[in-house]
PQR file with spaces between the fields and no chain letter, atoms N, CA, C, O and H, PARSE charges and radii, in Angstrom:
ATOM       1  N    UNK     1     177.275  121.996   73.358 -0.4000 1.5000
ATOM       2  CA   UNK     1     177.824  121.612   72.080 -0.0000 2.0000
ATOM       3  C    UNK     1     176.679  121.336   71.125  0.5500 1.7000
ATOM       4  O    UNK     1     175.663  120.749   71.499 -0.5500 1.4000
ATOM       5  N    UNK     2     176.874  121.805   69.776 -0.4000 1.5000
ATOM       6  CA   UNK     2     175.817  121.530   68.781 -0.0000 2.0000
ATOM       7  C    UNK     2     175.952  120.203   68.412  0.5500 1.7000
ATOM       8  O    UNK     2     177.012  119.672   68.746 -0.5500 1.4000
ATOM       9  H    UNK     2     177.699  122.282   69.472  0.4000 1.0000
ATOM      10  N    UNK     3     175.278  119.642   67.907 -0.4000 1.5000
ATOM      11  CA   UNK     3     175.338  118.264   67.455 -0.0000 2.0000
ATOM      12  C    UNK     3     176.252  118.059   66.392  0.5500 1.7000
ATOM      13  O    UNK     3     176.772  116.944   66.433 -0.5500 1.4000
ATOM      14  H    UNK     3     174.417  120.073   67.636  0.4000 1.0000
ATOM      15  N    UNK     4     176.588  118.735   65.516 -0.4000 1.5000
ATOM      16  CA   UNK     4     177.565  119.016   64.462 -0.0000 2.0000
ATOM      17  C    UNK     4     179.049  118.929   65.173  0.5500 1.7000
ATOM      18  O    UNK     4     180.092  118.450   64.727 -0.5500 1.4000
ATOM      19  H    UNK     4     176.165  119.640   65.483  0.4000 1.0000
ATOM      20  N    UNK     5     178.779  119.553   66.419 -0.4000 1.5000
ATOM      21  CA   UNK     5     180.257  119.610   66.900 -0.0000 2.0000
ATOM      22  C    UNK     5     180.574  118.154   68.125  0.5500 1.7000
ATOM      23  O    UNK     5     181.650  118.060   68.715 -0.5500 1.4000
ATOM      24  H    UNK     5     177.933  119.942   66.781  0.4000 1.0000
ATOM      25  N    UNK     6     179.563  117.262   68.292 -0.4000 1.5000
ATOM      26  CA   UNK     6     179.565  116.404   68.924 -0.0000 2.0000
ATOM      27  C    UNK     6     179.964  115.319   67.825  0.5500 1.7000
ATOM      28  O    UNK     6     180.780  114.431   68.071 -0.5500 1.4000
ATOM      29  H    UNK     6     178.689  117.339   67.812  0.4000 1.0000
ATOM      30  N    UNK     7     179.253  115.476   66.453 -0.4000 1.5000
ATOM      31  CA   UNK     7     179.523  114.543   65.326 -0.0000 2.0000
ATOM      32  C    UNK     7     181.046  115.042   64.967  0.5500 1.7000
ATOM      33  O    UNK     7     181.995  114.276   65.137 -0.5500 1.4000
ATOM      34  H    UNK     7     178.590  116.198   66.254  0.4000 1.0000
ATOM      35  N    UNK     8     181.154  115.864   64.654 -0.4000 1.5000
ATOM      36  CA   UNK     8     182.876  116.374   63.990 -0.0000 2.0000
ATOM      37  C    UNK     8     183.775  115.310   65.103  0.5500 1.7000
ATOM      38  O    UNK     8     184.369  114.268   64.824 -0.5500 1.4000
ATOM      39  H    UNK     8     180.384  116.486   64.516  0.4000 1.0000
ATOM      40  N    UNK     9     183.628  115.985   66.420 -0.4000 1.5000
ATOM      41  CA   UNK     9     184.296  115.433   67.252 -0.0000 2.0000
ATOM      42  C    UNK     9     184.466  113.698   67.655  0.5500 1.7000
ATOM      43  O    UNK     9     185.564  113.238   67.969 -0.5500 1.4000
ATOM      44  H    UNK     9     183.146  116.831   66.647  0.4000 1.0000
ATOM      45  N    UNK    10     183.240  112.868   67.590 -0.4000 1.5000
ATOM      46  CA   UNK    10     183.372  111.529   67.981 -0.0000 2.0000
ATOM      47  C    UNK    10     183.468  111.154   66.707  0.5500 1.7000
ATOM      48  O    UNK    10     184.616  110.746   66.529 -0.5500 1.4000
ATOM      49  H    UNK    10     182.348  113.242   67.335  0.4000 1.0000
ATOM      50  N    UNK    11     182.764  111.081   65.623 -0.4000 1.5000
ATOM      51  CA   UNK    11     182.555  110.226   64.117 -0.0000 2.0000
ATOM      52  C    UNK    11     183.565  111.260   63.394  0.5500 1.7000
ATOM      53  O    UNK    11     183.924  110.842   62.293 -0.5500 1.4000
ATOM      54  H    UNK    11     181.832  111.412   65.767  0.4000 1.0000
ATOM      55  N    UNK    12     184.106  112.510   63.757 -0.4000 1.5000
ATOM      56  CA   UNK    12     184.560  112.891   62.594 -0.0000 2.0000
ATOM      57  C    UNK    12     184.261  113.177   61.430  0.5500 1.7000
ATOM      58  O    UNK    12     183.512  112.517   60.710 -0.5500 1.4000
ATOM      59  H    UNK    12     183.815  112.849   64.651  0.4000 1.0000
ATOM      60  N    UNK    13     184.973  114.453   61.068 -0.4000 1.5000
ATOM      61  CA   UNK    13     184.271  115.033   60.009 -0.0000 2.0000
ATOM      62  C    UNK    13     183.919  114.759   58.490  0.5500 1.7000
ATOM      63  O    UNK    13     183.639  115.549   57.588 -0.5500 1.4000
ATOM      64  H    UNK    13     185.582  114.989   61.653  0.4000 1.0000
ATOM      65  N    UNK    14     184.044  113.151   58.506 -0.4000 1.5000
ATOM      66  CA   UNK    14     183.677  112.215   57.298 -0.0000 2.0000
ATOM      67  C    UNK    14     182.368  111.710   57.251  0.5500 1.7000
ATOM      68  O    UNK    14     181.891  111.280   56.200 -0.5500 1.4000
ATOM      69  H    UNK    14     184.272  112.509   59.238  0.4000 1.0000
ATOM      70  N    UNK    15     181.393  111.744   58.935 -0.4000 1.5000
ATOM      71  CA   UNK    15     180.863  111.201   59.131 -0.0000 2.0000
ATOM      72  C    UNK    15     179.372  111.190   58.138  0.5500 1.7000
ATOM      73  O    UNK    15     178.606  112.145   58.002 -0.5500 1.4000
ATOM      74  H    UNK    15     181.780  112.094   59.788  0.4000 1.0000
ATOM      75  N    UNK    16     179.236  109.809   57.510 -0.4000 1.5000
ATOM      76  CA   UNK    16     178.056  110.383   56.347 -0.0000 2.0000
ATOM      77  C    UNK    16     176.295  110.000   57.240  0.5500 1.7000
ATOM      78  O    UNK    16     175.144  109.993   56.804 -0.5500 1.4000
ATOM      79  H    UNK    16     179.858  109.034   57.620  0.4000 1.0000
ATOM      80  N    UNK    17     176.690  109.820   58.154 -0.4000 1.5000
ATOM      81  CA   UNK    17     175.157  109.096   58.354 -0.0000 2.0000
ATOM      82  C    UNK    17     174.038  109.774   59.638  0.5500 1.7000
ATOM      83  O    UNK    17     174.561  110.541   60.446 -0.5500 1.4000
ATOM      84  H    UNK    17     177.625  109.826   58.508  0.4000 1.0000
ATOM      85  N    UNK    18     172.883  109.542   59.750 -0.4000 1.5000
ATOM      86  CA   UNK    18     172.376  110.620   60.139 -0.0000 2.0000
ATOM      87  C    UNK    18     172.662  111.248   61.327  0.5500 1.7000
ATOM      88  O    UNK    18     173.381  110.548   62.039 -0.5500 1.4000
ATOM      89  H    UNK    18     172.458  108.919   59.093  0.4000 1.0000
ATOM      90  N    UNK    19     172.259  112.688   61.975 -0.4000 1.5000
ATOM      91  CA   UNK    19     172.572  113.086   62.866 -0.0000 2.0000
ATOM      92  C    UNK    19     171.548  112.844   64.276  0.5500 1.7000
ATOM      93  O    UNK    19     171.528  113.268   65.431 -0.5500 1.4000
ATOM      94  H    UNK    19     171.674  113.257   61.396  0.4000 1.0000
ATOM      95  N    UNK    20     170.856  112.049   63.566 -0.4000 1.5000
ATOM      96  CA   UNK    20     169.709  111.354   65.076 -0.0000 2.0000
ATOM      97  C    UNK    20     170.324  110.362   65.705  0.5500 1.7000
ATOM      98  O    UNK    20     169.806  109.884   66.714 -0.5500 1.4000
ATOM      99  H    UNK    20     170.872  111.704   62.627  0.4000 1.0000
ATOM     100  N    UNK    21     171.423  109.928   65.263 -0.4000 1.5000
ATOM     101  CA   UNK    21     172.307  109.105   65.909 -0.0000 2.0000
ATOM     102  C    UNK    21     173.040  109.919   67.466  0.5500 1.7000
ATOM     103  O    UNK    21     173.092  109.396   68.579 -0.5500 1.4000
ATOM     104  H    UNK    21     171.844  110.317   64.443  0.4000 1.0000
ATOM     105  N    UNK    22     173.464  111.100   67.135 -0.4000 1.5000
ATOM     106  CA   UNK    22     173.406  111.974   68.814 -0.0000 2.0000
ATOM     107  C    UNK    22     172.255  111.570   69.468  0.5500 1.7000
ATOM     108  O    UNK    22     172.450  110.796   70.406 -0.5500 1.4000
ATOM     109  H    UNK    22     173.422  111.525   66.231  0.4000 1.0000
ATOM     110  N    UNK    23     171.131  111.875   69.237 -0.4000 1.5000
ATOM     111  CA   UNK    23     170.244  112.287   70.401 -0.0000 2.0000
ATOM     112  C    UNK    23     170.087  110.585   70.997  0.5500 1.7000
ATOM     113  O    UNK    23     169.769  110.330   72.159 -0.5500 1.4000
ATOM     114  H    UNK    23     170.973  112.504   68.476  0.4000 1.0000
ATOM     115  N    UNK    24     170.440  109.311   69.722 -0.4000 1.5000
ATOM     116  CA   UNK    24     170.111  108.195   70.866 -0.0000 2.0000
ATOM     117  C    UNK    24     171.173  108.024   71.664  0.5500 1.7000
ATOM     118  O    UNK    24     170.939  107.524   72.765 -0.5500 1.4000
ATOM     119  H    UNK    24     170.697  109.518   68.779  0.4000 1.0000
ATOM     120  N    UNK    25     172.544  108.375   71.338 -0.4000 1.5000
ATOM     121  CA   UNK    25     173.714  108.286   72.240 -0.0000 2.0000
ATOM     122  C    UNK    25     173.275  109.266   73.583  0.5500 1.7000
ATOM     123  O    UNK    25     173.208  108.886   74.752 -0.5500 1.4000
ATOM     124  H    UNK    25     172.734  108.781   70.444  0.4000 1.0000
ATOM     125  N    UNK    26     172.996  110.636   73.059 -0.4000 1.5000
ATOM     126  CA   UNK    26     172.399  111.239   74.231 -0.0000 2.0000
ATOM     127  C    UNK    26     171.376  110.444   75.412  0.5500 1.7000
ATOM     128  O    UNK    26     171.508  110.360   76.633 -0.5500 1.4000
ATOM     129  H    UNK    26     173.050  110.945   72.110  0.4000 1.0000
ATOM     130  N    UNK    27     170.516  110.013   74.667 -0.4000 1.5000
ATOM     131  CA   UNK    27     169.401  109.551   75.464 -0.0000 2.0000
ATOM     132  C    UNK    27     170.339  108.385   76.315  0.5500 1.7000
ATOM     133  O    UNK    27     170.092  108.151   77.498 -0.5500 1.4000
ATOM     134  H    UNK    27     170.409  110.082   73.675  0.4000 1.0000
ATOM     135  N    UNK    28     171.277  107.786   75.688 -0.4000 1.5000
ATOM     136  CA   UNK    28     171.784  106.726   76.116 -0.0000 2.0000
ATOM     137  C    UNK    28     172.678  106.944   77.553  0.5500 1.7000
ATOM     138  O    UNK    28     172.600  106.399   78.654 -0.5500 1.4000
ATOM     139  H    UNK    28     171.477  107.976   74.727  0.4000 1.0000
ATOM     140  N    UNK    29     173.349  107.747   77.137 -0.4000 1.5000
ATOM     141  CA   UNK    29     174.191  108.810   78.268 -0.0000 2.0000
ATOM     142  C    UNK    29     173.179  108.999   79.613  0.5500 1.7000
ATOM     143  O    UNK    29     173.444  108.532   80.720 -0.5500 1.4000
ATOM     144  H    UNK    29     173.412  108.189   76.242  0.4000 1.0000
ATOM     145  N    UNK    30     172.111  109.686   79.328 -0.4000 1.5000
ATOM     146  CA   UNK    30     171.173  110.478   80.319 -0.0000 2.0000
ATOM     147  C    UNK    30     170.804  109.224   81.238  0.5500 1.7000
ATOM     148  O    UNK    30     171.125  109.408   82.412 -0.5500 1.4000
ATOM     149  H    UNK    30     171.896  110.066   78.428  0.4000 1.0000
ATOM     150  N    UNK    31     170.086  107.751   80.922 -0.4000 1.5000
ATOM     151  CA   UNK    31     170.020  106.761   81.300 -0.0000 2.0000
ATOM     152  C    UNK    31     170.786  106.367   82.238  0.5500 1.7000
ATOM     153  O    UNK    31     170.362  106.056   83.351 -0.5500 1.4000
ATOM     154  H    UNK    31     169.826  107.601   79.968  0.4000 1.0000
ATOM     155  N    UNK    32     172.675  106.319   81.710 -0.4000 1.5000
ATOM     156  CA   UNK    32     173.404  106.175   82.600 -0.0000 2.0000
ATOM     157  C    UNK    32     173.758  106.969   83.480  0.5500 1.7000
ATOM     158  O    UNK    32     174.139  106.410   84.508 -0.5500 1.4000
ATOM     159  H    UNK    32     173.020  106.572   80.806  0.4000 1.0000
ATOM     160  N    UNK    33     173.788  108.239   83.487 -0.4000 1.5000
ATOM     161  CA   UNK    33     174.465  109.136   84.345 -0.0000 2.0000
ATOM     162  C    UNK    33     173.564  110.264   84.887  0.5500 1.7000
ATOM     163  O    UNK    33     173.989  111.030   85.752 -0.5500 1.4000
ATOM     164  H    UNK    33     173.479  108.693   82.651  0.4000 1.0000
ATOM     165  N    UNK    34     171.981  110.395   84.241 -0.4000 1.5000
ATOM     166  CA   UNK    34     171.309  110.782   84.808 -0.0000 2.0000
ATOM     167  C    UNK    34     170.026  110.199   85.613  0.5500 1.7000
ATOM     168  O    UNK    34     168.896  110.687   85.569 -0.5500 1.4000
ATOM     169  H    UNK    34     171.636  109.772   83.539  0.4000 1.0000
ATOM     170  N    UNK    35     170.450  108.981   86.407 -0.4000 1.5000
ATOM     171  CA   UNK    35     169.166  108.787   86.897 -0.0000 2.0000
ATOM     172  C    UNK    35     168.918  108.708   87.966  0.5500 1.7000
ATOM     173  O    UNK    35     168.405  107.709   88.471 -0.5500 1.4000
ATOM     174  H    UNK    35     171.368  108.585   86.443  0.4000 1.0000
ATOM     175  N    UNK    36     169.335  110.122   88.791 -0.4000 1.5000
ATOM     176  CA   UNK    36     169.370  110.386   90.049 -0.0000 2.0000
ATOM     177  C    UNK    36     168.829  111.958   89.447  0.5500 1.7000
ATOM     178  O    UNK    36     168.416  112.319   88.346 -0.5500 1.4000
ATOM     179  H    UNK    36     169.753  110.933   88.380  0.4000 1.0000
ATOM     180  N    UNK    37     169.023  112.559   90.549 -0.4000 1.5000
ATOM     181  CA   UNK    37     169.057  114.336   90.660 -0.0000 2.0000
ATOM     182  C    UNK    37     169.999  114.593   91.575  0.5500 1.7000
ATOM     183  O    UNK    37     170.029  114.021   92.665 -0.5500 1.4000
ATOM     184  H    UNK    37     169.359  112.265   91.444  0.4000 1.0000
ATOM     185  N    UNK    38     170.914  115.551   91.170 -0.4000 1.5000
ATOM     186  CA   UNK    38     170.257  116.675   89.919 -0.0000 2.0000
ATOM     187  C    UNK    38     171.151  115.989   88.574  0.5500 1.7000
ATOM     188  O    UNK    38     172.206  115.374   88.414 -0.5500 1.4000
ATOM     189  H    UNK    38     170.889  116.016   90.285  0.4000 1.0000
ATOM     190  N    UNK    39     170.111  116.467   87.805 -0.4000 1.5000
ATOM     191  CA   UNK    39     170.846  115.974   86.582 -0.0000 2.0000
ATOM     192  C    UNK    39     171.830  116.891   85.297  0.5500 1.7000
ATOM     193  O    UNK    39     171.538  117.980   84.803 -0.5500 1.4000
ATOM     194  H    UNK    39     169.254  116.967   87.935  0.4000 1.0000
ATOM     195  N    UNK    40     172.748  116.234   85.070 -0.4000 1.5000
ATOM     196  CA   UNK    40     173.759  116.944   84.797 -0.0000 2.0000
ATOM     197  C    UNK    40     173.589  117.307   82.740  0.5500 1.7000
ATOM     198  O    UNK    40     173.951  118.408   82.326 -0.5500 1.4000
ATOM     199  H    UNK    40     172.985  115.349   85.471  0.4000 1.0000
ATOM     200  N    UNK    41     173.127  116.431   81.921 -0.4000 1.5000
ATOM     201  CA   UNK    41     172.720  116.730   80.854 -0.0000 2.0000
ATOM     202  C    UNK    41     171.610  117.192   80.647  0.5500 1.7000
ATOM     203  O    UNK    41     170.616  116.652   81.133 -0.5500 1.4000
ATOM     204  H    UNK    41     172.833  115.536   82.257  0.4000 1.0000
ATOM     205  N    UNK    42     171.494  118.781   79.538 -0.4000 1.5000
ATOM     206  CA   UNK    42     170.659  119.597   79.486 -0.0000 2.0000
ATOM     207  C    UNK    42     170.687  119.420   77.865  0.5500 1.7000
ATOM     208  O    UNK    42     171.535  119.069   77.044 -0.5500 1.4000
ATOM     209  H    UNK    42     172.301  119.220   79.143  0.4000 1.0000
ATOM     210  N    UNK    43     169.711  119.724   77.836 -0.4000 1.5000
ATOM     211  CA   UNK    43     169.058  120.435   76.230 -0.0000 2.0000
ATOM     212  C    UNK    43     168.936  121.548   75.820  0.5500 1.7000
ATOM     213  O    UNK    43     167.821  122.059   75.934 -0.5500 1.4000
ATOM     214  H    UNK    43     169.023  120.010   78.503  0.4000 1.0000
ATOM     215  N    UNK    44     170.125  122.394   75.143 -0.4000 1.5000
ATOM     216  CA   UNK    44     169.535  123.811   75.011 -0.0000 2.0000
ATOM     217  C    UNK    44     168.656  123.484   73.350  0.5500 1.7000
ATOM     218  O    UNK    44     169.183  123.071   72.317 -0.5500 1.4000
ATOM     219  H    UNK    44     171.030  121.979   75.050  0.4000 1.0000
ATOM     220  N    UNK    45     167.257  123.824   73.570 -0.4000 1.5000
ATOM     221  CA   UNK    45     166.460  123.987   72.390 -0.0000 2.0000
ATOM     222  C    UNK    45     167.486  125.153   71.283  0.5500 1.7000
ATOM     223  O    UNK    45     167.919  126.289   71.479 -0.5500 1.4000
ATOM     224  H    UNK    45     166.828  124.160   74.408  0.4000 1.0000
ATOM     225  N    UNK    46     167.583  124.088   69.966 -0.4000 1.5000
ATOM     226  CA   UNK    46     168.212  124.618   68.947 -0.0000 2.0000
ATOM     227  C    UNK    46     169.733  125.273   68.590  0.5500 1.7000
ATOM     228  O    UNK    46     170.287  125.930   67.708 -0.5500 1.4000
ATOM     229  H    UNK    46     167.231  123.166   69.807  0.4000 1.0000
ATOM     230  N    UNK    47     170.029  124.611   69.940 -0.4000 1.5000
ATOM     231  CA   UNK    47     171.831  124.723   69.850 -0.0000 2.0000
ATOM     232  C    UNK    47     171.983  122.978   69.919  0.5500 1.7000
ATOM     233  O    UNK    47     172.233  122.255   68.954 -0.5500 1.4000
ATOM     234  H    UNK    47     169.579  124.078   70.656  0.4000 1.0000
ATOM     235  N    UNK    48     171.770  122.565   71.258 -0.4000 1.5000
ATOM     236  CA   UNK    48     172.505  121.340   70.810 -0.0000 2.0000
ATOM     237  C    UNK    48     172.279  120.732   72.395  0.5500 1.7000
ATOM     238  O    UNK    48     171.167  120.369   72.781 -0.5500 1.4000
ATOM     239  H    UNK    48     171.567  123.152   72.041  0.4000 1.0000
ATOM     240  N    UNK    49     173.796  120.662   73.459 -0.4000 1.5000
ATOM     241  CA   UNK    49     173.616  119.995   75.122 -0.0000 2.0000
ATOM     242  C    UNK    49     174.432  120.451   75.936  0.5500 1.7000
ATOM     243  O    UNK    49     175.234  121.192   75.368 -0.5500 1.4000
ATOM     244  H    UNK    49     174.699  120.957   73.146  0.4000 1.0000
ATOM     245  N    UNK    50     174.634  120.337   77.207 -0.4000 1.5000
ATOM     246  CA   UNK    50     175.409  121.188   77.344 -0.0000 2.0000
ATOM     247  C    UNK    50     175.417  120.115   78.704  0.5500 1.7000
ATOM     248  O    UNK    50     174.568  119.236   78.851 -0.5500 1.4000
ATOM     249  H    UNK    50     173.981  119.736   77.668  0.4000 1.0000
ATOM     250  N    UNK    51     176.682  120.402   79.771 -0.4000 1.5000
ATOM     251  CA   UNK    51     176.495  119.519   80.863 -0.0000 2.0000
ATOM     252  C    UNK    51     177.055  120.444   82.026  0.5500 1.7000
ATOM     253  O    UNK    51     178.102  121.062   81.833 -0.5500 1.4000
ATOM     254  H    UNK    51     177.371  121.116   79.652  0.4000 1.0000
ATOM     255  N    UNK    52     176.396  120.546   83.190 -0.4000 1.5000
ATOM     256  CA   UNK    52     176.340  121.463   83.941 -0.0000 2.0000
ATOM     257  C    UNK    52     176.508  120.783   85.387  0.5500 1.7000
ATOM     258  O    UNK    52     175.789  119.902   85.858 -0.5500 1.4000
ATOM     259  H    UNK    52     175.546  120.044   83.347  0.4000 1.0000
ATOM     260  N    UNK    53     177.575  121.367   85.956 -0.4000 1.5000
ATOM     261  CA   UNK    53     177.659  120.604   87.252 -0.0000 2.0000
ATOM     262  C    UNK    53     176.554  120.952   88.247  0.5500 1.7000
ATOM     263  O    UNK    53     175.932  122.012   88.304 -0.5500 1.4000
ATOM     264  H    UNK    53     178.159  122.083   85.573  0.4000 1.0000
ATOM     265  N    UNK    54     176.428  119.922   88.986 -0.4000 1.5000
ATOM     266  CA   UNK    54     175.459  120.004   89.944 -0.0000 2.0000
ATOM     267  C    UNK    54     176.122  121.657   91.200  0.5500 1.7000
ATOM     268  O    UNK    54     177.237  122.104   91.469 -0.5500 1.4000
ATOM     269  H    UNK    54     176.934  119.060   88.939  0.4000 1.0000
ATOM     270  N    UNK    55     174.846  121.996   91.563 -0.4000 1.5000
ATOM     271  CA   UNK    55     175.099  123.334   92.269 -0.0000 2.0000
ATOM     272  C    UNK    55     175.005  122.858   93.936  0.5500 1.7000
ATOM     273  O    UNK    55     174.134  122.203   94.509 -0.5500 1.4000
ATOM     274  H    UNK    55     173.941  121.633   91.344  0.4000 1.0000
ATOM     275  N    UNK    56     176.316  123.493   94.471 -0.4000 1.5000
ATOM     276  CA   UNK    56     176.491  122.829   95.619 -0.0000 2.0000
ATOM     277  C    UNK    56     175.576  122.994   97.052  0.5500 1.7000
ATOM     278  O    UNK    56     175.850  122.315   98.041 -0.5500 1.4000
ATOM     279  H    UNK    56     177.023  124.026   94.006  0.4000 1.0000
């Protein structure tokens, strides 16, 4: 998901304030749910994140 579509979706598409507000929720997320391996939140450079189940 692009960050645009993470903002539309949680803040809605009124939302006036900046979009670096994802990446600390992100970072915030990764903390909780990634701090083992394998880890399930990814970064695609210049799209946005994407979450990928662990491979069995």
């Amino acid at each position: 998901m692009s960050k645009a579509q993470i903002l539309e979706q949680v803040w809605r598409y009124d939302f006036n304030g900046d979009t670096s507000i994802v990446d600390t929720y992100i970072s915030s997320l990764r903390r909780k749910v990634d701090d083992a391996e394998p880890k399930l939140i990814h970064t695609v450079h210049g799209v946005g994140y994407v979450l990928r189940a662990p491979k069995p």
